[in-house]
BAVOKOL-291341 format. One line per field, with one value per atom (N, C-alpha, C, O): residue number from 1; residue in one letter; atom name; x, y, z. Coordinates in Angstrom, 1 decimal, always signed. Example, Ala and Ser with C-alpha at 12.3 -4.5 7.8 and 13.67 -1.06 7.14 Angstrom:
BEGIN
pos = c(1,1,1,1,2,2,2,2) $
code = c(a,a,a,a,s,s,s,s) $
site = c(N,CA,C,O,N,CA,C,O) $
c1 = c(+13.2,+12.3,+13.2,+14.2,+12.8,+13.7,+12.9,+13.4) $
c2 = c(-5.7,-4.5,-3.3,-3.3,-2.2,-1.1,+0.0,+1.1) $
c3 = c(+7.8,+7.8,+7.8,+8.5,+7.1,+7.1,+7.9,+8.0) $
END
This chain:
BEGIN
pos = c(1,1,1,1,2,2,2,2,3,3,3,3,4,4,4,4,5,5,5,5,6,6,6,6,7,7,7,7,8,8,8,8,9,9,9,9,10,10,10,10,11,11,11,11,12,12,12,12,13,13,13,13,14,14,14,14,15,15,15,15,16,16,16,16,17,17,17,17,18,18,18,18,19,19,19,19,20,20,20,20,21,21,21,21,22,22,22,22,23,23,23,23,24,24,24,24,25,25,25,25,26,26,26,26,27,27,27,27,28,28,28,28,29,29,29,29,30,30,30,30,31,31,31,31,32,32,32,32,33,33,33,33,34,34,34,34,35,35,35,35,36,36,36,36,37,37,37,37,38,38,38,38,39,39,39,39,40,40,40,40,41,41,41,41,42,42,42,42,43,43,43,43,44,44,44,44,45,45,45,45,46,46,46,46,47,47,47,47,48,48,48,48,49,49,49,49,50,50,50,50,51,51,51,51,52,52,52,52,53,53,53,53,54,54,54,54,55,55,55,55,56,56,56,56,57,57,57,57,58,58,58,58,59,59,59,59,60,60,60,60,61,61,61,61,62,62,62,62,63,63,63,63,64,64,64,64,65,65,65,65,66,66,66,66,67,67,67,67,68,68,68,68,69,69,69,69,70,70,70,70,71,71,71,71,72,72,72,72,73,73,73,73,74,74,74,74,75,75,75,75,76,76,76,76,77,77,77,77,78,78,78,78,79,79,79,79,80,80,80,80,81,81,81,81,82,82,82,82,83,83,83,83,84,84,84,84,85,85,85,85,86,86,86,86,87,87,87,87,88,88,88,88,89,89,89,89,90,90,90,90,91,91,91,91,92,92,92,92,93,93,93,93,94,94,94,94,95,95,95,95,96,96,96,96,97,97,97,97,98,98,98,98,99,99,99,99,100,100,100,100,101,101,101,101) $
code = c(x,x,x,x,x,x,x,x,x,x,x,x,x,x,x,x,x,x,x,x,x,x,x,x,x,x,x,x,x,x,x,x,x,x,x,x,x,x,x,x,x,x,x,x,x,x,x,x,x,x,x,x,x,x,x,x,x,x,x,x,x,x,x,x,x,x,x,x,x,x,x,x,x,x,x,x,x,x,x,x,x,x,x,x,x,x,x,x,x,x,x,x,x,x,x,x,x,x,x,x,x,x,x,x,x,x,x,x,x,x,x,x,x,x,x,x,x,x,x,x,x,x,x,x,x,x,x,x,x,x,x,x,x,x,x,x,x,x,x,x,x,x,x,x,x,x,x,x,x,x,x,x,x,x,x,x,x,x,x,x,x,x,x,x,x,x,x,x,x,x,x,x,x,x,x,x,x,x,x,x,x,x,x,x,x,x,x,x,x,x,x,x,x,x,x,x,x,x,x,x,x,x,x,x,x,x,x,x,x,x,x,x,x,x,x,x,x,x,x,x,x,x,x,x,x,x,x,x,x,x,x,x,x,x,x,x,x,x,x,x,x,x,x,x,x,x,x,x,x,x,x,x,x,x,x,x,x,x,x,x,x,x,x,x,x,x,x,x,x,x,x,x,x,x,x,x,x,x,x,x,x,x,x,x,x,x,x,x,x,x,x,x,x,x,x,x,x,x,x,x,x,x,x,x,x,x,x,x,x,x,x,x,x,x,x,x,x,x,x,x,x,x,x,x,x,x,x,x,x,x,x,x,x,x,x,x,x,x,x,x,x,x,x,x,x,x,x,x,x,x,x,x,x,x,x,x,x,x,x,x,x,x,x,x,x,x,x,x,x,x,x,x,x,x,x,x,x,x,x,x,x,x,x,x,x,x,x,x,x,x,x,x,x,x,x,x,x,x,x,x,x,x,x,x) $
site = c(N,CA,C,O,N,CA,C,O,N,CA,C,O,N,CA,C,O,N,CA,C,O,N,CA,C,O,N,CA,C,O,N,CA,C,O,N,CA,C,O,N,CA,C,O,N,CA,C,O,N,CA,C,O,N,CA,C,O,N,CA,C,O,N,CA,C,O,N,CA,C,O,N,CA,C,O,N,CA,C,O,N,CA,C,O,N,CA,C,O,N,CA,C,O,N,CA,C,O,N,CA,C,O,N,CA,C,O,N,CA,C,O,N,CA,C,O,N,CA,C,O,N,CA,C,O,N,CA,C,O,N,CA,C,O,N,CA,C,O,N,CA,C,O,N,CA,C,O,N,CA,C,O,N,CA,C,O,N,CA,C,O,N,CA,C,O,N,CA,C,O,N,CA,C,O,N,CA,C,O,N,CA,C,O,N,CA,C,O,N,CA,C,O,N,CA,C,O,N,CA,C,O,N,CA,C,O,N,CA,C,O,N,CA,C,O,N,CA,C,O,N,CA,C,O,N,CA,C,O,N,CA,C,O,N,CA,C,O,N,CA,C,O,N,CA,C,O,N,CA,C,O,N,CA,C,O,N,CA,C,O,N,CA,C,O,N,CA,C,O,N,CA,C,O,N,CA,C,O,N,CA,C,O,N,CA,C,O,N,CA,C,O,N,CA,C,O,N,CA,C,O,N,CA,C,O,N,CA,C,O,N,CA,C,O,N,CA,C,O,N,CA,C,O,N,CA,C,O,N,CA,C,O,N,CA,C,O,N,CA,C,O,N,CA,C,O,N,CA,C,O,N,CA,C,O,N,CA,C,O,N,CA,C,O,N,CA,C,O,N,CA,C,O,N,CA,C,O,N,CA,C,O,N,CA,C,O,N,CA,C,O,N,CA,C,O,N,CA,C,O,N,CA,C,O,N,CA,C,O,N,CA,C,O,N,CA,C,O,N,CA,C,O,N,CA,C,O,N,CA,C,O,N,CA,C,O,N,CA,C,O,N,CA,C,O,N,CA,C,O,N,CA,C,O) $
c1 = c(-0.6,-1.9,-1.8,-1.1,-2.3,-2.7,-4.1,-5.1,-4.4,-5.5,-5.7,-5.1,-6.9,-7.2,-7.9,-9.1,-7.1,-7.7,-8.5,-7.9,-9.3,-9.8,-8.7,-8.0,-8.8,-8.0,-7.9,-7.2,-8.8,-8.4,-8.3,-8.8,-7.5,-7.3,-8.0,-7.5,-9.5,-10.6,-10.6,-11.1,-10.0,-10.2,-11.2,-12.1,-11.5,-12.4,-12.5,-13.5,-10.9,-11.0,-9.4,-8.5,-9.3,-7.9,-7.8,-8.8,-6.9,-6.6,-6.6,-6.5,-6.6,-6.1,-4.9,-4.1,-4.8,-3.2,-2.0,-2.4,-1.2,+0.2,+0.6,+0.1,+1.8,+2.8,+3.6,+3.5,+4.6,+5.5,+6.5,+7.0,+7.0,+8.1,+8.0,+8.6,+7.1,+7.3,+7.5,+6.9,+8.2,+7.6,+6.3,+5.3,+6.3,+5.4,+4.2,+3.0,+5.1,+4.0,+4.2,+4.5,+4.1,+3.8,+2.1,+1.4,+1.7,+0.4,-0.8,-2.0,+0.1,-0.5,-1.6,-2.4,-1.8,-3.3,-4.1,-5.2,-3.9,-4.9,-5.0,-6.0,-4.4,-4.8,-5.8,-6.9,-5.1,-5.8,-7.7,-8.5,-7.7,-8.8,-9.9,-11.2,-9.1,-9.5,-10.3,-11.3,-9.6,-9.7,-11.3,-12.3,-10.7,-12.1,-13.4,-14.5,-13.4,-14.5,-15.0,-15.9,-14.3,-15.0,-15.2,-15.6,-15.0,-15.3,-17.2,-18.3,-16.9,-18.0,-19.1,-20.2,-19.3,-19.7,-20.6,-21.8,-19.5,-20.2,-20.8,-21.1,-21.1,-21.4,-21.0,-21.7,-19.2,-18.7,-17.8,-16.8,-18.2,-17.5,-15.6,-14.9,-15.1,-13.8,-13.2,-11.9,-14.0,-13.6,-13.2,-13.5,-12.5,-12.1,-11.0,-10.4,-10.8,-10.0,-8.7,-8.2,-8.2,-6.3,-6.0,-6.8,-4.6,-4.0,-3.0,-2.4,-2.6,-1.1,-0.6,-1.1,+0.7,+1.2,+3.2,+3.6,+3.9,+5.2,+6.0,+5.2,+7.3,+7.9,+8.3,+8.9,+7.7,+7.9,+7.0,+7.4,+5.5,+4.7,+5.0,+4.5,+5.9,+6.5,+6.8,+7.9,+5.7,+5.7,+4.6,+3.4,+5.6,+4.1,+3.1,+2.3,+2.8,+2.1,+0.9,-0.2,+1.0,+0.3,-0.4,-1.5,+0.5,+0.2,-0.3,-0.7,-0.8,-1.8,-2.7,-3.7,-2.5,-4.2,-4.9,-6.1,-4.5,-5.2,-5.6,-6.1,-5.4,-5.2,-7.0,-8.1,-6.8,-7.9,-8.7,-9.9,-8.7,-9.6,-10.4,-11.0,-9.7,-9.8,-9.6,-10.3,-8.6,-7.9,-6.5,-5.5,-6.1,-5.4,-4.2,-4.4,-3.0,-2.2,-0.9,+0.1,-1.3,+0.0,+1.0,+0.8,+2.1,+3.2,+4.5,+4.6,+5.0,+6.5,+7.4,+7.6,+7.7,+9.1,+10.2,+11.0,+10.5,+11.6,+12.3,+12.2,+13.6,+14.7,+15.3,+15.8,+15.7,+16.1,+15.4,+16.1,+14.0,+12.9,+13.3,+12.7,+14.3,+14.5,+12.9,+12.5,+12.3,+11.1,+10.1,+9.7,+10.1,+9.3,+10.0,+9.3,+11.1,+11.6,+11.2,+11.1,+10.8,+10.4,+9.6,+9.0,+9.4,+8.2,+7.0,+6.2,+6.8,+5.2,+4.1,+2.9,+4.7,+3.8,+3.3,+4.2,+2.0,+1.5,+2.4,+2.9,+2.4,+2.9,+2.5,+2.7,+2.1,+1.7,+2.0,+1.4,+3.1,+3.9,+2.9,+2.8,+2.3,+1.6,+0.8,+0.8,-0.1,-1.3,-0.3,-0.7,+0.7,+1.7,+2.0,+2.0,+2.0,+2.7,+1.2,+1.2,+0.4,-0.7,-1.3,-2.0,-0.9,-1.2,-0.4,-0.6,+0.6,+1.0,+0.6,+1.2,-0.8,-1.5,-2.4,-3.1) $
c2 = c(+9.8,+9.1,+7.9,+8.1,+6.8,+5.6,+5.5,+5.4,+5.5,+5.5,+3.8,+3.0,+4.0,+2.8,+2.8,+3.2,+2.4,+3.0,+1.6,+0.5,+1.6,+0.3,+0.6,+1.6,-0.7,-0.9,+0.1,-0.3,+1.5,+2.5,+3.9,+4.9,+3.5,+4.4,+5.5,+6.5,+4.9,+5.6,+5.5,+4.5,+6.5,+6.7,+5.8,+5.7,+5.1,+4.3,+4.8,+5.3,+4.7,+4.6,+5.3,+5.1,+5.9,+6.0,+5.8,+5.7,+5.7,+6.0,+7.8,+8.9,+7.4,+9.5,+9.5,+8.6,+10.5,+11.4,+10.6,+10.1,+10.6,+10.3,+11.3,+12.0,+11.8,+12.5,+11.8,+10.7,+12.7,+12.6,+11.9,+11.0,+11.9,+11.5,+9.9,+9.7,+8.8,+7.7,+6.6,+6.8,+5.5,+4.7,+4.4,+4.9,+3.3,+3.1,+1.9,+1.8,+1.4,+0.3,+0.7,-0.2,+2.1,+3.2,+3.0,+3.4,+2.3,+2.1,+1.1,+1.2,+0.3,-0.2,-1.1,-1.5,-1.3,-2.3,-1.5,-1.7,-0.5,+0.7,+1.0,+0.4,+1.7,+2.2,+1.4,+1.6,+0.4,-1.1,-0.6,+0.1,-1.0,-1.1,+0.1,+0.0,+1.4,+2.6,+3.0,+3.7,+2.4,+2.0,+0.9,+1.0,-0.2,-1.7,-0.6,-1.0,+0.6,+0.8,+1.6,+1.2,+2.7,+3.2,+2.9,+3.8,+1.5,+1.1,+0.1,-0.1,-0.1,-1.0,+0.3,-0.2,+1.4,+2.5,+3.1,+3.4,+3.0,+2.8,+1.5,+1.5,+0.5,-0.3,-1.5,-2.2,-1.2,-2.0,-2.6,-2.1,-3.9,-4.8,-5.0,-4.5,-5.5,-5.6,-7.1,-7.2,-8.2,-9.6,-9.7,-8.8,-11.0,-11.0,-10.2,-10.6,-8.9,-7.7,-8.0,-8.4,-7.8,-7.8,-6.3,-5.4,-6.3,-4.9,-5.2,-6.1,-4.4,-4.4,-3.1,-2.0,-3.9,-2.5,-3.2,-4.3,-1.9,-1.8,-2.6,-2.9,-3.0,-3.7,-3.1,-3.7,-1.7,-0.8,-1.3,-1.5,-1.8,-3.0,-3.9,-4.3,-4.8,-6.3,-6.3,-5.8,-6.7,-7.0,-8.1,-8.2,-9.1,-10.1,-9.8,-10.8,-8.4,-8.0,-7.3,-6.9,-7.2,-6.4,-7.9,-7.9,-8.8,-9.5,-10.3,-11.3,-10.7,-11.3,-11.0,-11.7,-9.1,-8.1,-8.3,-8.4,-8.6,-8.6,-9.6,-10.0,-10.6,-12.2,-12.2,-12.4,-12.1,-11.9,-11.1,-11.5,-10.3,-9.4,-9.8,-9.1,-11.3,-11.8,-11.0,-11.1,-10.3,-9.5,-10.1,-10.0,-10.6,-11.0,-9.9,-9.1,-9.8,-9.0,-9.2,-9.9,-8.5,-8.9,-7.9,-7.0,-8.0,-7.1,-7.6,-8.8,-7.1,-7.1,-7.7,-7.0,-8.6,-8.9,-8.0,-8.0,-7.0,-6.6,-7.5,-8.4,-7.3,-8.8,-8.3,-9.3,-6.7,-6.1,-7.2,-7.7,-7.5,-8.2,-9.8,-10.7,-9.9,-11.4,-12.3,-13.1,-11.8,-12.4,-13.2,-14.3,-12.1,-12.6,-12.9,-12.5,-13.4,-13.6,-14.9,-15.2,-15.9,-17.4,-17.0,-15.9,-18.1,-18.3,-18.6,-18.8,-18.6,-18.7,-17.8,-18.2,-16.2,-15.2,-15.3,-15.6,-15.2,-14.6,-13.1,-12.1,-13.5,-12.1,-12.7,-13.8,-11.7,-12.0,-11.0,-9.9,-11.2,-9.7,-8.8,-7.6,-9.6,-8.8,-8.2,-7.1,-8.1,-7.9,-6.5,-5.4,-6.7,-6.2,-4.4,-3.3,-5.0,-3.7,-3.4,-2.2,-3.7,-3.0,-1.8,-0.9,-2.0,-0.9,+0.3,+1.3,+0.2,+1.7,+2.2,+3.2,+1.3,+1.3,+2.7,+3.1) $
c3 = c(+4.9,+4.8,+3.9,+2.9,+4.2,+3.6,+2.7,+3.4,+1.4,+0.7,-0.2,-1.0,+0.5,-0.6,-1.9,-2.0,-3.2,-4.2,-5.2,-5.0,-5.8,-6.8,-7.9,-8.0,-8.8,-9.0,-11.0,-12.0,-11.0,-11.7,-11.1,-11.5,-10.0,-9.3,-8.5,-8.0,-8.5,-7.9,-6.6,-6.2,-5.4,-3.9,-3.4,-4.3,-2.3,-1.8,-0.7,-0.4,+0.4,+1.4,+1.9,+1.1,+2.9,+3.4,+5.0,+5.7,+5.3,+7.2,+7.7,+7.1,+8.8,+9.3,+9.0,+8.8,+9.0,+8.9,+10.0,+11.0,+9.8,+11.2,+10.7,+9.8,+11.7,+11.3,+10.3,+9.9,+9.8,+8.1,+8.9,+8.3,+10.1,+10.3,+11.1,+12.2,+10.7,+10.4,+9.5,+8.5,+9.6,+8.3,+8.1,+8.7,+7.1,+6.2,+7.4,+7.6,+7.8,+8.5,+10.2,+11.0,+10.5,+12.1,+11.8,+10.8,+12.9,+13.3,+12.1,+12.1,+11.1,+10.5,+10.8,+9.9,+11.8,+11.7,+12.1,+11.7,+12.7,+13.3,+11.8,+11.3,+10.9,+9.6,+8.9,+8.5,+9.0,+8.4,+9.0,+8.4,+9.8,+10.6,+10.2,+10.2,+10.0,+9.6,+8.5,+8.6,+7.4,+6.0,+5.8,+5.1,+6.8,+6.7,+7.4,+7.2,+8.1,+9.2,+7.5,+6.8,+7.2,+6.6,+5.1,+4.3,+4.6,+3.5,+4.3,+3.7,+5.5,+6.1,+6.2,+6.1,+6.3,+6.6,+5.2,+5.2,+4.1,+2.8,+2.2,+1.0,+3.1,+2.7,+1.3,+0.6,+1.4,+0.3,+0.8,+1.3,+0.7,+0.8,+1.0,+0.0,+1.7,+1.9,+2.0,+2.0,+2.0,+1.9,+0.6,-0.2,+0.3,-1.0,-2.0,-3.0,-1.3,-2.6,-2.2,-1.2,-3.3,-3.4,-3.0,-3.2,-2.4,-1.7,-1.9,-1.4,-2.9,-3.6,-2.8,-2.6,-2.5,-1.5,-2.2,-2.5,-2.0,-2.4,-1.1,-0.2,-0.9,-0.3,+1.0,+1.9,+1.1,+2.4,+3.2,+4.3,+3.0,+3.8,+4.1,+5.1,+3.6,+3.8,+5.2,+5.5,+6.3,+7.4,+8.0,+7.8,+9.0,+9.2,+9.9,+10.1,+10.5,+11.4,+10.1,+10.6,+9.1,+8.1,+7.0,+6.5,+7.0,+6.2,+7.4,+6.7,+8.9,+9.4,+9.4,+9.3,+9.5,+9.9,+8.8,+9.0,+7.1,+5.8,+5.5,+4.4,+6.8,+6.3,+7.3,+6.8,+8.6,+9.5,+8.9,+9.1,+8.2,+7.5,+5.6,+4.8,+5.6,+4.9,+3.3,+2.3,+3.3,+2.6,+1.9,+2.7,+0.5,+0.0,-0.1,-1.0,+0.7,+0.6,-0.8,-0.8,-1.6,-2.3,-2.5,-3.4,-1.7,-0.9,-1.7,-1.8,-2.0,-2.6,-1.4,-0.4,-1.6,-0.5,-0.4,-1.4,+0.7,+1.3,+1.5,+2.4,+0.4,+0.9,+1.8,+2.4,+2.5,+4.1,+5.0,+5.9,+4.8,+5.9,+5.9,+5.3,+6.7,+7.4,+7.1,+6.2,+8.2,+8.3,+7.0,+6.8,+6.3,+5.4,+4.1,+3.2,+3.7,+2.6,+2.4,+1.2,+3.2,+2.7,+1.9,+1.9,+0.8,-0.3,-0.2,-1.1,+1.3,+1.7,+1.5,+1.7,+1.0,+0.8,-0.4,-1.2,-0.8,-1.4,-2.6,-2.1,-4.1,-4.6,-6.1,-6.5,-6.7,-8.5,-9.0,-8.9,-9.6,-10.5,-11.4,-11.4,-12.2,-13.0,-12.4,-13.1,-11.4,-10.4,-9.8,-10.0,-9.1,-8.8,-9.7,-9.4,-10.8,-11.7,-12.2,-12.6,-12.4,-12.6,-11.7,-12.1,-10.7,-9.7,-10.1,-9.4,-11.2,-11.6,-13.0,-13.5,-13.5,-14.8,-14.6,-15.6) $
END
């Protein structure tokens, strides 16, 4: 499961379950979407927030869905990920390491 947490670690929102035996970004914009339905459900807002996610997200398919969703993705570059190693991404270290505060 995928959870979305604020930023003291208080649950907001998660996706459904997948099975254990995928990666990290198996059905990611459906999760994505999952997450936006039931934060819209509670009536809190989703434009605007940062989503710090570890370098197992570093994909451009995750960093468009948060972009359309007007969601500031700040993803650790996977230097494995060809794709997204240019410096065009969005990433703020400190913003970054707080998410393990």
């Amino acid at each position: 499961m995928i959870f979305l947490c604020d930023n003291r670690g208080q649950m907001l929102s998660m996706g459904n379950p997948r099975s254990g035996n995928h990666h990290d970004l198996y059905e990611i914009e459906d999760v994505i979407g999952e997450i936006i339905e039931i934060l819209s459900e509670a009536e809190i807002s989703h434009a605007g927030l940062f989503l710090n996610a570890d370098s197992g997200f570093d994909s451009e398919n995750l960093r468009q869905k948060l972009e359309m969703e007007e969601i500031t993705g700040n993803i650790k570059t996977n230097p494995r990920n060809r794709i997204t190693t240019d410096n065009d991404s969005y990433f703020d270290e400190k913003l970054y390491e707080s998410r393990l505060k």
